[in-house]
C-alpha positions as MATLAB code, in Angstrom:
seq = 'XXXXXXXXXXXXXXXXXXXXXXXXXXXXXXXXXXXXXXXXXXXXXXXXXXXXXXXXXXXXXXXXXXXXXXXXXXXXXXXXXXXXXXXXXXXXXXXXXXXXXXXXXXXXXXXXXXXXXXXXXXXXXXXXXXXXXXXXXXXXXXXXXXXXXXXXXXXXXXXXXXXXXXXXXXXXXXXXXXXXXXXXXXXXXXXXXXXXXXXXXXXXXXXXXXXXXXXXXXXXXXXXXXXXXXXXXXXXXXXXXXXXXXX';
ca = [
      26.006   24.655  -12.744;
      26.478   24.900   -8.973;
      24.678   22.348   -6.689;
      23.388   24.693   -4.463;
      23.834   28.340   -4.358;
      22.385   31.397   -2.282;
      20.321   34.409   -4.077;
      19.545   37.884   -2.465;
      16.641   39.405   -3.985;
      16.809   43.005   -3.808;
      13.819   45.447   -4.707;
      14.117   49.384   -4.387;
      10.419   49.501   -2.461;
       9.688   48.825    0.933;
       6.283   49.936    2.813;
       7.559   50.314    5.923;
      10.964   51.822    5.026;
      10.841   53.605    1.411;
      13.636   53.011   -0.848;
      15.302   50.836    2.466;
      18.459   49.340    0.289;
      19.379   52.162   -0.367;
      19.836   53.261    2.813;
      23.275   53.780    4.188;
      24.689   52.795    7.776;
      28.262   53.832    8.414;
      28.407   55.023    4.820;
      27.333   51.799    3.192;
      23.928   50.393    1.782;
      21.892   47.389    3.241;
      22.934   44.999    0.585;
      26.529   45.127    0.338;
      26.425   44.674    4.748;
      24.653   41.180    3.754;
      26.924   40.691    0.805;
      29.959   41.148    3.373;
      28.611   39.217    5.651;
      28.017   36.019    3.315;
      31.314   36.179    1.647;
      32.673   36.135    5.006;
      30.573   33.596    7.086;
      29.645   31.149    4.111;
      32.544   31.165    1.283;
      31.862   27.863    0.212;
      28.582   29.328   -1.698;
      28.009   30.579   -4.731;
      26.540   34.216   -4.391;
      24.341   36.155   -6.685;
      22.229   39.553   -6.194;
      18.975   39.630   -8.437;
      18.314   43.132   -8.126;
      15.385   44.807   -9.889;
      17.266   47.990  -10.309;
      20.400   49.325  -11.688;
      21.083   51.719   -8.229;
      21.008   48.773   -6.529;
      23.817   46.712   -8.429;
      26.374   49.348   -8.437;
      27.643   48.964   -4.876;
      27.699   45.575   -4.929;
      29.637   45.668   -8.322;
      31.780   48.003   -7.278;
      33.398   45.436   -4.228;
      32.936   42.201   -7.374;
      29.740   40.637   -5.756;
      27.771   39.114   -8.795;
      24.764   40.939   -9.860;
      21.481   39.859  -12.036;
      18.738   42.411  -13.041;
      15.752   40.806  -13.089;
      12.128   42.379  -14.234;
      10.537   45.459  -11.491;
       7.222   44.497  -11.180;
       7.893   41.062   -9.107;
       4.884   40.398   -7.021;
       7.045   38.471   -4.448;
      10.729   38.222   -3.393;
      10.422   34.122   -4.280;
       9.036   35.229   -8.037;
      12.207   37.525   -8.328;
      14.310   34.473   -7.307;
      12.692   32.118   -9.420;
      13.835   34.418  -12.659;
      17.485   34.875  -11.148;
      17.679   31.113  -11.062;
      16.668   30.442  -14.991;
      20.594   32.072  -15.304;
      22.199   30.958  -12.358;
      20.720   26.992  -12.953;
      21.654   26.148   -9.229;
      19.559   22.887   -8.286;
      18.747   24.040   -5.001;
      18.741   27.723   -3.819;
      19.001   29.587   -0.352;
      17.186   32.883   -0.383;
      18.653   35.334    1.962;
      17.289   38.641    2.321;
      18.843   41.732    1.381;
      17.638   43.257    4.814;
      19.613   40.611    7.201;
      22.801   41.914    7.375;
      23.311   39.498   10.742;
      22.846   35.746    9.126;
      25.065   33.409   10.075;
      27.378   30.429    8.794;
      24.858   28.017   11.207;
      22.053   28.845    9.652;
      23.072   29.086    6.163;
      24.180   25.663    6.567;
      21.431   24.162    8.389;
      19.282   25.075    5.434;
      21.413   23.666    3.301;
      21.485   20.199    5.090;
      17.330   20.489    5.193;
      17.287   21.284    1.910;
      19.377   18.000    0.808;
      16.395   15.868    2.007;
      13.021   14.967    0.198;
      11.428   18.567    1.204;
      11.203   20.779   -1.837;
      11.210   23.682    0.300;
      12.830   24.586    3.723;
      12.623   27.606    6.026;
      13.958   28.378   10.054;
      12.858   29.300   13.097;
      13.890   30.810   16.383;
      11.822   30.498   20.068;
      10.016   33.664   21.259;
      11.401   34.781   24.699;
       9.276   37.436   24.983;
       5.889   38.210   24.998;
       5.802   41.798   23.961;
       7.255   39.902   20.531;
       5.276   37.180   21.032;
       2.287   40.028   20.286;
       4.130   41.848   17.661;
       2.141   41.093   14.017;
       5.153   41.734   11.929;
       7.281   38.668   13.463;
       5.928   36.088   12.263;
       4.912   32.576   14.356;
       5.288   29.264   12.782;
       3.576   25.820   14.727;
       5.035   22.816   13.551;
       4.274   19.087   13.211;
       6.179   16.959   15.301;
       8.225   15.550   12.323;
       9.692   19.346   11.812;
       7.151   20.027    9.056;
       5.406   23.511    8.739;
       1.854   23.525   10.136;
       0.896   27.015    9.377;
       2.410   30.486    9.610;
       0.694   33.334   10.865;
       1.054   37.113   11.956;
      -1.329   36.387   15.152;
      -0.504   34.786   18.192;
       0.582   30.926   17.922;
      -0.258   28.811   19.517;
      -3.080   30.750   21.724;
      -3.643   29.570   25.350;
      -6.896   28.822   25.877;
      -7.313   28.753   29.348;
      -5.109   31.895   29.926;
      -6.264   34.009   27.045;
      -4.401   37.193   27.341;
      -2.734   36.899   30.676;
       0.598   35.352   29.611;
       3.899   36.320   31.108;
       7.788   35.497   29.562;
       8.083   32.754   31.132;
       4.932   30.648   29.190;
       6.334   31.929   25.871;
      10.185   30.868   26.389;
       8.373   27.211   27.816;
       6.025   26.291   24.696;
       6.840   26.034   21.099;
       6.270   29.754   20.364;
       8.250   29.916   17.250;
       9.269   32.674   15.642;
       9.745   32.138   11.887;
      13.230   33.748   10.033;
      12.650   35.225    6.509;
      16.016   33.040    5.211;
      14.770   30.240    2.569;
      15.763   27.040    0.483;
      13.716   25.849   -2.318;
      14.985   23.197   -4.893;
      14.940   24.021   -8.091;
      11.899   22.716   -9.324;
       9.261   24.422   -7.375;
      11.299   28.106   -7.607;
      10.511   27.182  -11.182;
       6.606   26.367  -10.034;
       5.990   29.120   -7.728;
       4.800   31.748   -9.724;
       2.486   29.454  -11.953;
       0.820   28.146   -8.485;
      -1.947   29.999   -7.597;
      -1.829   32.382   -4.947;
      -3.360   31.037   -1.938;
      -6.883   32.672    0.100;
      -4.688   32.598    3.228;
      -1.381   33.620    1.682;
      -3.393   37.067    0.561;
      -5.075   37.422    3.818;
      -1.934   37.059    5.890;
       0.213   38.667    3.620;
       2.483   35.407    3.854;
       3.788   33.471    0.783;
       5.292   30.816    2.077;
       1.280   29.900    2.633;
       0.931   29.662   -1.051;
       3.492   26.602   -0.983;
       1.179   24.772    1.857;
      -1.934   25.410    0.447;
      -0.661   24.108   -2.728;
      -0.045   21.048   -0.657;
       3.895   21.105   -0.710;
       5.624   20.400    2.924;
       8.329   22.651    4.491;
      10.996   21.839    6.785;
      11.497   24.166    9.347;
      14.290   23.892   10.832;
      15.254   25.476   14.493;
      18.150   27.949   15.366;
      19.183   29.698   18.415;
      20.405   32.433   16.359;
      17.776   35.192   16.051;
      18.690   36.944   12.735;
      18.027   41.033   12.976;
      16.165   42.186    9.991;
      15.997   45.543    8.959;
      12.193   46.652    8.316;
      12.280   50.226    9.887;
      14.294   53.018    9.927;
      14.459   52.297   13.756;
      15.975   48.590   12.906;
      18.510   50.441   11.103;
      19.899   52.711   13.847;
      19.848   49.593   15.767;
      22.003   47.799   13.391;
      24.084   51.099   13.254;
      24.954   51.360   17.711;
      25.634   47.612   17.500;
      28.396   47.794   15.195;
      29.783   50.903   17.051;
];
């Protein structure tokens, strides 16, 4: 039973980019770029995929990445990892997603350290530096309290200034603790187990967020901060971005 492990949940629907891990840059699909790219940067993990399809295990099979299908109709990514981990029995688990094919060893192991303490769950963050992404709804801001604990995450601007309103410029972002908040995860095993029977939180529907279901159930995160922006891949546009950076 490995200490602590990372698990990649993989699902074949995306809203914003149908069938996305499925999708193939330079002749590969999503997942086996992020399966590469763990083997290589973080070797000293354990690695599973809990995939919730059969299309989506083959790939990763076929280069000997270990695969677990787990049940389709998963509400949440988190849910899907919580049943991966009832095999896998890892006492604390880093969820990676299966559309971040540019994590790195630093953060990988930065959650790991958080995730060592007396936090049951812990999460990252990188500062804005722009405020055209400052305004974007799908990153996501996270304040903080000043012991590194999650305050609140949100789609809308955070923290607002008052006295400026709309009128910010690049420079007020990359100077104040405008946080943007990385989908890469560490839970110990004990709430994974929880999460699903918790009940889903008024703000975690509203804002489409459910790492809000963990606060309002009154469980702290650490959050810890990177300088290493992951790139995730949520449109079709992300992925020809993906595809000029490697060349």
């Amino acid at each position: 039973m490995p200490e602590t492990a990372i698990i990649v949940p993989c699902r074949l629907e995306s809203s914003r980019f149908p069938r996305k891990l499925l999708h193939e840059i330079h002749g590969v699909r999503l997942p086996l770029w992020v399966a590469r790219r763990l083997r290589a940067q973080t070797p000293e993990f354990p690695l599973w995929f809990a995939v919730a399809d059969p299309l989506l295990a083959t790939p990763l099979q076929s280069e000997g990445f270990q695969t677990l299908l787990t049940r389709a109709d998963h509400t949440s990514g988190t849910d899907r990892l919580a049943e991966a981990n009832q095999k896998v029995q890892a006492d604390r688990v880093i969820n990676v997603q299966a559309d971040e094919p540019l994590v790195t060893a630093g953060q990988i192991r930065k959650l790991a350290k958080l995730i060592s303490g007396d936090v049951a769950m812990a999460t990252l963050a990188t500062p804005f530096k722009r405020v055209v992404d400052f305004y974007d709804a799908n990153q996501v801001k996270v304040v903080m309290r000043r012991d590194g604990r999650a305050l609140y995450f949100s789609r809308s601007r955070m923290p607002f200034p008052r006295d400026l309103g709309l009128t910010i410029e690049d420079d007020w972002v990359e100077s104040h603790p405008c946080r943007k908040h990385l989908g890469l995860y560490a839970y110990q095993a004990d709430l994974l187990a929880k999460f699903a029977t918790l009940p889903p939180g008024e703000l975690e529907q509203i804002e489409k967020l459910e790492q809000l279901r963990v606060l309002e159930n009154g469980y702290d995160i650490a959050v810890g901060l990177t300088d290493e922006p992951s790139i995730g891949i949520d449109t079709p546009k992300d992925a020809e971005k993906f595809a000029q950076l490697l060349g």
